[in-house]
Structure formats: structure tokens, C-alpha cells
NUVEXTI-133765 format. One record per atom (N, C-alpha, C): residue number from 1; residue in three letters; atom name; x, y, z. Coordinates in Angstrom, 1 decimal. Atoms other than C-alpha are relative to their C-alpha. Layout:
BEGIN
NUM_ALA_CA_X_Y_Z
...
This chain:
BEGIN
1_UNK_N_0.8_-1.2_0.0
1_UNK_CA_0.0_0.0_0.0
1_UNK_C_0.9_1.2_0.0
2_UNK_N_-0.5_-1.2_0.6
2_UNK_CA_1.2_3.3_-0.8
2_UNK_C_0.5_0.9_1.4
3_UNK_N_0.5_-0.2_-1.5
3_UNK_CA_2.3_5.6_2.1
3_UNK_C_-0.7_1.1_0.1
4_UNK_N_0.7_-1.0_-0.8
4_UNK_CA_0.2_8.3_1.6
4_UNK_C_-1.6_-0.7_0.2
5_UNK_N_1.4_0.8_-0.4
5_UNK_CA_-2.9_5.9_2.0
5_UNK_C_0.2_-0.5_1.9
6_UNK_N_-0.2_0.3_-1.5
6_UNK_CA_-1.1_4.7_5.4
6_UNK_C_0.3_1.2_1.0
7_UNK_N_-0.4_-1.2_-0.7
7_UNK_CA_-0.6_7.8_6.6
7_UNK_C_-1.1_0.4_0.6
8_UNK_N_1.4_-0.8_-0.5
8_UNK_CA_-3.8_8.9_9.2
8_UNK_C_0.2_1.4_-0.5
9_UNK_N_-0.3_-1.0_0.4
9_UNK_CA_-4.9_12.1_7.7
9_UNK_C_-1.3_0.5_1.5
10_UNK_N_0.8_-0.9_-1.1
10_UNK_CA_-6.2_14.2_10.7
10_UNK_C_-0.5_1.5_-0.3
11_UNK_N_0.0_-1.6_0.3
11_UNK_CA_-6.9_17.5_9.0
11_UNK_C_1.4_1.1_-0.1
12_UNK_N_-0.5_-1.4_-0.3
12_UNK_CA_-5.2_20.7_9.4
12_UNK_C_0.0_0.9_0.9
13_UNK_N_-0.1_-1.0_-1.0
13_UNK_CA_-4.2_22.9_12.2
13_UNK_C_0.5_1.4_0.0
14_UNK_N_-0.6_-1.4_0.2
14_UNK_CA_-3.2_26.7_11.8
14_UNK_C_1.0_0.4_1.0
15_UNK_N_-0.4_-0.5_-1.2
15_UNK_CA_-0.4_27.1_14.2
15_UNK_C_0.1_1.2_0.5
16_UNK_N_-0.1_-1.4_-0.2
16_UNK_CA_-0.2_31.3_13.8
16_UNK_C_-1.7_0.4_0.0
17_UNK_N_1.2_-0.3_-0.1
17_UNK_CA_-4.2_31.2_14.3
17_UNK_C_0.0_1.1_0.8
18_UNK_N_0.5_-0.3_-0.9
18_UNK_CA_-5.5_33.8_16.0
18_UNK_C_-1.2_0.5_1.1
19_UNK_N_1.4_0.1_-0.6
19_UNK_CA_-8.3_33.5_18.8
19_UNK_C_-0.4_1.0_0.8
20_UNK_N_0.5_-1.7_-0.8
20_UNK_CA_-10.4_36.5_19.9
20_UNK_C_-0.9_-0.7_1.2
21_UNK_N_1.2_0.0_-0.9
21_UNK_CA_-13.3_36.6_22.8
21_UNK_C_-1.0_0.8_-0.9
22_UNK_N_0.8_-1.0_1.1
22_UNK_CA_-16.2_37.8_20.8
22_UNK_C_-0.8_0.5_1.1
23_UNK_N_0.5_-0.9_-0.7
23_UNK_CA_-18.1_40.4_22.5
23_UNK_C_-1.5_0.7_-0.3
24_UNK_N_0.6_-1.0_1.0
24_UNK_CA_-21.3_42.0_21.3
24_UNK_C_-0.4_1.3_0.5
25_UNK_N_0.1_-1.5_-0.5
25_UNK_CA_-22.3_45.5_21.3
25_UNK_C_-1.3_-0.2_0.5
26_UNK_N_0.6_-0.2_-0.7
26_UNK_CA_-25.7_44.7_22.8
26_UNK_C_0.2_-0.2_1.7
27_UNK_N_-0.1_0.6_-1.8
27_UNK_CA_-24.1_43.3_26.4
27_UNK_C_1.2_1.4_-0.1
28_UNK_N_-0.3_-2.0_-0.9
28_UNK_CA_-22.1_47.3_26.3
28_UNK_C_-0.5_0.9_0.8
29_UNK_N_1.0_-0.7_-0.3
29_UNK_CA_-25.1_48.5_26.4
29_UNK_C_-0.2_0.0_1.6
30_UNK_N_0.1_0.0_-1.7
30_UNK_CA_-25.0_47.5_30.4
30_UNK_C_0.7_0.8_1.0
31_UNK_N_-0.9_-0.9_-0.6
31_UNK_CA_-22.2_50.3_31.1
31_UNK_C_-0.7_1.5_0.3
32_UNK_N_-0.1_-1.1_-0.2
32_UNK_CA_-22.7_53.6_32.2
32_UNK_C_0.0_0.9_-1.2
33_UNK_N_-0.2_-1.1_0.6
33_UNK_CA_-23.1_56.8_30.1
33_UNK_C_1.5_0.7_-0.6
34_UNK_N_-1.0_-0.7_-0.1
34_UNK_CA_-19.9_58.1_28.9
34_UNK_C_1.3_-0.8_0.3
35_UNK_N_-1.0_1.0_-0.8
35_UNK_CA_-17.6_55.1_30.6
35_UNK_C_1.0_-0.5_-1.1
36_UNK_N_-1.1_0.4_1.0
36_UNK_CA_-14.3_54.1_29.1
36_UNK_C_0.2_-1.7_0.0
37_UNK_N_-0.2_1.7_-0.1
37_UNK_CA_-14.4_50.2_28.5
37_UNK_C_1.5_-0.6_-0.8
38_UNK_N_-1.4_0.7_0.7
38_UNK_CA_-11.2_48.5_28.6
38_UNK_C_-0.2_-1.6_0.4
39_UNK_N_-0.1_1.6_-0.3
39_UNK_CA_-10.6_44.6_28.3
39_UNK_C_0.0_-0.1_1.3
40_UNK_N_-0.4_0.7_-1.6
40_UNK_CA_-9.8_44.5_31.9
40_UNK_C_-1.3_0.2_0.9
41_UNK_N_1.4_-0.4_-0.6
41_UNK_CA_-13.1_46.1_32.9
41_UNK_C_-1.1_-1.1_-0.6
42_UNK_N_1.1_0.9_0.3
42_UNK_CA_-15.1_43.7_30.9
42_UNK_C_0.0_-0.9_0.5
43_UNK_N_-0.2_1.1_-0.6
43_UNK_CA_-13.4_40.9_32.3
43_UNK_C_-0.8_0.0_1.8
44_UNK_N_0.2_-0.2_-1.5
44_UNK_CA_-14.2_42.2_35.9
44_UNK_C_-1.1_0.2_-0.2
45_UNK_N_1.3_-0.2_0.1
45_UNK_CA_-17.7_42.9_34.8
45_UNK_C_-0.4_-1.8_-0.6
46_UNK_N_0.6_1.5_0.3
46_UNK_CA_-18.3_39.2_33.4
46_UNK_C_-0.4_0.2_-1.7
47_UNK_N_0.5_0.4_1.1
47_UNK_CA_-19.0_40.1_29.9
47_UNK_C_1.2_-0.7_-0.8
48_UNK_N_-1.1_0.6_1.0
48_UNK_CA_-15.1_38.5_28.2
48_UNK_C_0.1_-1.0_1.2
49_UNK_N_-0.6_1.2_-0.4
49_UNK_CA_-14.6_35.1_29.6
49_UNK_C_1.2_0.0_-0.2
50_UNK_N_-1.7_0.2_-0.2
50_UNK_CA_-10.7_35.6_29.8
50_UNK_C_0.2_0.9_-1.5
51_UNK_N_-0.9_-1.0_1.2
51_UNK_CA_-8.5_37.0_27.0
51_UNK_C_0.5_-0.5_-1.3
52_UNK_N_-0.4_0.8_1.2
52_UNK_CA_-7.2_34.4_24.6
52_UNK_C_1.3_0.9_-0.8
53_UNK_N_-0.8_-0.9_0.7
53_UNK_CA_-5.5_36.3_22.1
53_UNK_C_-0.8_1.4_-0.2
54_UNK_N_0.5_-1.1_0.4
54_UNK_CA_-7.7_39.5_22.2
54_UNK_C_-1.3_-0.4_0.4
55_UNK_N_1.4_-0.4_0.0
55_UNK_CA_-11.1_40.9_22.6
55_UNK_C_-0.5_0.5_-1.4
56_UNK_N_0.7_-0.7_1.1
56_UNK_CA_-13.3_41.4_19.3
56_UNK_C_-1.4_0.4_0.3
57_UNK_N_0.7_-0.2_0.1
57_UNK_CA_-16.1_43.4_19.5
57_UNK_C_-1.1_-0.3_-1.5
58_UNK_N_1.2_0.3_0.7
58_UNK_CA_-19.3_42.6_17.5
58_UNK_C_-1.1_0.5_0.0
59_UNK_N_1.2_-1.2_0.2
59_UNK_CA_-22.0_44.2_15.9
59_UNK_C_-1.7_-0.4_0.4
60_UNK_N_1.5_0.4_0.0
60_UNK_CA_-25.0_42.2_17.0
60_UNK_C_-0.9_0.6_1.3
61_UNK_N_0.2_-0.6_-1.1
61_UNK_CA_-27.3_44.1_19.0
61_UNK_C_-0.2_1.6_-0.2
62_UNK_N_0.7_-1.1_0.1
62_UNK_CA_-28.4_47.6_19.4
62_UNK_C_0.9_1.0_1.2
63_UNK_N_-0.5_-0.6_-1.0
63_UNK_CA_-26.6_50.2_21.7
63_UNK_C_-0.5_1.8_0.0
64_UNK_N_0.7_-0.8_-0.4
64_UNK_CA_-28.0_53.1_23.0
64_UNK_C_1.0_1.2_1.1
65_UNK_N_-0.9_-0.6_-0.6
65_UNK_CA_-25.2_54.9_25.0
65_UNK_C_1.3_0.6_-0.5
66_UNK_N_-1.1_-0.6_0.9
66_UNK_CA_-22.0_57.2_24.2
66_UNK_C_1.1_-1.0_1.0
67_UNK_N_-0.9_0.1_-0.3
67_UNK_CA_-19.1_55.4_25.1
67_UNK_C_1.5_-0.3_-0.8
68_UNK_N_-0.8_0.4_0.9
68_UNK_CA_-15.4_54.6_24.3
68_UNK_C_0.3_-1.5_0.4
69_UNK_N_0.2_1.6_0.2
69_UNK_CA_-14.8_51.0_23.7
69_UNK_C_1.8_-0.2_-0.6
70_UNK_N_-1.3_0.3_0.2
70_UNK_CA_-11.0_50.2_23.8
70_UNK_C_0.1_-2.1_-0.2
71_UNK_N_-0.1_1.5_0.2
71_UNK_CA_-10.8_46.3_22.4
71_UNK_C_1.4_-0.5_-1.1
72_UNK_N_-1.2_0.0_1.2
72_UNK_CA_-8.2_44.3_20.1
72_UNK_C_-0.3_-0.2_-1.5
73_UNK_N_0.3_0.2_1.3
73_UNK_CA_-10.5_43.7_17.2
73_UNK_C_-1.0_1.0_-0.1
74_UNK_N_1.8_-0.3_0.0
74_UNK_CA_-14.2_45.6_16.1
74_UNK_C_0.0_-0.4_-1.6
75_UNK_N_0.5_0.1_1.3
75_UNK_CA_-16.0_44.5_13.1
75_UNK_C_-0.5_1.0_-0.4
76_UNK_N_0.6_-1.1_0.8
76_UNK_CA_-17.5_46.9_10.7
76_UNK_C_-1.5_0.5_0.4
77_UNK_N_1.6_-0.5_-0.6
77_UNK_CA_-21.1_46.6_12.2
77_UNK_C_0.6_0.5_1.3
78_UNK_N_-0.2_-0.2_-1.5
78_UNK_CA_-19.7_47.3_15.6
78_UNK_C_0.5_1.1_0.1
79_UNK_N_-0.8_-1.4_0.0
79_UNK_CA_-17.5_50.2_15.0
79_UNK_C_-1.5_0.8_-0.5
80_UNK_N_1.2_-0.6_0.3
80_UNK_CA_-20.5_51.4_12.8
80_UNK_C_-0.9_0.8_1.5
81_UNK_N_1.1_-0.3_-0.6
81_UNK_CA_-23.0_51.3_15.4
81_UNK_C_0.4_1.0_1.3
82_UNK_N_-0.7_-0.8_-1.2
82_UNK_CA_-20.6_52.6_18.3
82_UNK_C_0.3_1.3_-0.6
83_UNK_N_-0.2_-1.0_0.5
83_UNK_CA_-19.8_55.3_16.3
83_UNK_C_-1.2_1.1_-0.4
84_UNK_N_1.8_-0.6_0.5
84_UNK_CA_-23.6_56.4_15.5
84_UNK_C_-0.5_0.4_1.1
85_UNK_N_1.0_-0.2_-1.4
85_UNK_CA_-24.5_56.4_19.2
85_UNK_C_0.9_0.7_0.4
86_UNK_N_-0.8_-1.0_-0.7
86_UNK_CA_-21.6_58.8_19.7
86_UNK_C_1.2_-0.4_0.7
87_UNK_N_-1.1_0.1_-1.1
87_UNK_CA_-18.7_57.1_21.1
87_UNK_C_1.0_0.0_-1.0
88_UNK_N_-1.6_0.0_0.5
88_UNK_CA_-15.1_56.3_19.9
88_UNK_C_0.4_-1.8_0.3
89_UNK_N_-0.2_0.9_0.0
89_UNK_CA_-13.6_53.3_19.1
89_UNK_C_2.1_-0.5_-0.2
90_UNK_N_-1.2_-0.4_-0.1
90_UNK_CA_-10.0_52.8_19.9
90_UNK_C_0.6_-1.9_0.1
91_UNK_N_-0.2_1.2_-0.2
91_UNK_CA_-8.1_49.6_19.2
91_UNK_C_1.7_0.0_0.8
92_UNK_N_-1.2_0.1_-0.7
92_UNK_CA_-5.6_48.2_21.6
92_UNK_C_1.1_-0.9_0.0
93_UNK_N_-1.0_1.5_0.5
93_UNK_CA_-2.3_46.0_20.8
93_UNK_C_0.3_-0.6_1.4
């Protein structure tokens, strides 16, 4: 038999992947007026289950408050919508 027939093929693994916490902009909406949200604040509020490689904010959801929103990713709906309700969107390495 050949060896690429004996060879188990298991897939593919990305070793330079990298894994965000996704976030959405409706669970911001539970901050304060005006409040500066940093990863570390989310974490201590319960909305980022740990850190992985980064925080990405996500656009699903509705937000209704001005704030700035410091994270390591935002998608396009998310910046959008943060930006509409008057805040700032500042990404952090």
C-alpha cells in the first residue's frame, strides 16, 4: 500500500491562528453613560470570559449609549454602530 494511503490524515491545524473573545455591542449597552471600557473592565464585569488572544467586539445588537470602547478587534457593524450612538472606538495592541 502506498504511504500516503497509510498515513492517518487528521486535518489541518493553523499554528499562527488567532483566537479572539467575541463580544457584542448589545451586552455594552449595560455600562454607564460616557464610561471608558477596557478589556480588563469587561473581564471584571463578566462580559469577556478571559483573553485568549484579544477581545473582538461585535456588531450584533443595538446600543443606545455614548461610550469609548477600547478592544483588540471591532467589526464593521460594531464600530458602525458605536460610532452612531456617539462614542469612539480605539483599538488596543
Amino acid at each position: 500500500m502506498r504511504l500516503i494511503r497509510r498515513i492517518p490524515k487528521r486535518g489541518f491545524t493553523n499554528i499562527s491562528r488567532r483566537e479572539f473573545v467575541p463580544v457584542n455591542v448589545s451586552e455594552l449597552d449595560m455600562f454607564d453613560n460616557g464610561v471608558e471600557i477596557t478589556p480588563d473592565l469587561m473581564i471584571a464585569q463578566g462580559v469577556a470570559k478571559g483573553v485568549k488572544d484579544g477581545i473582538k467586539i461585535l456588531g450584533t445588537g443595538t446600543l443606545s449609549k455614548k461610550l469609548t470602547v477600547k478592544a483588540h478587534a471591532f467589526s464593521a457593524t460594531a464600530k458602525a454602530k458605536i460610532e452612531s450612538a456617539g462614542g469612539v472606538c480605539e483599538v488596543v495592541k
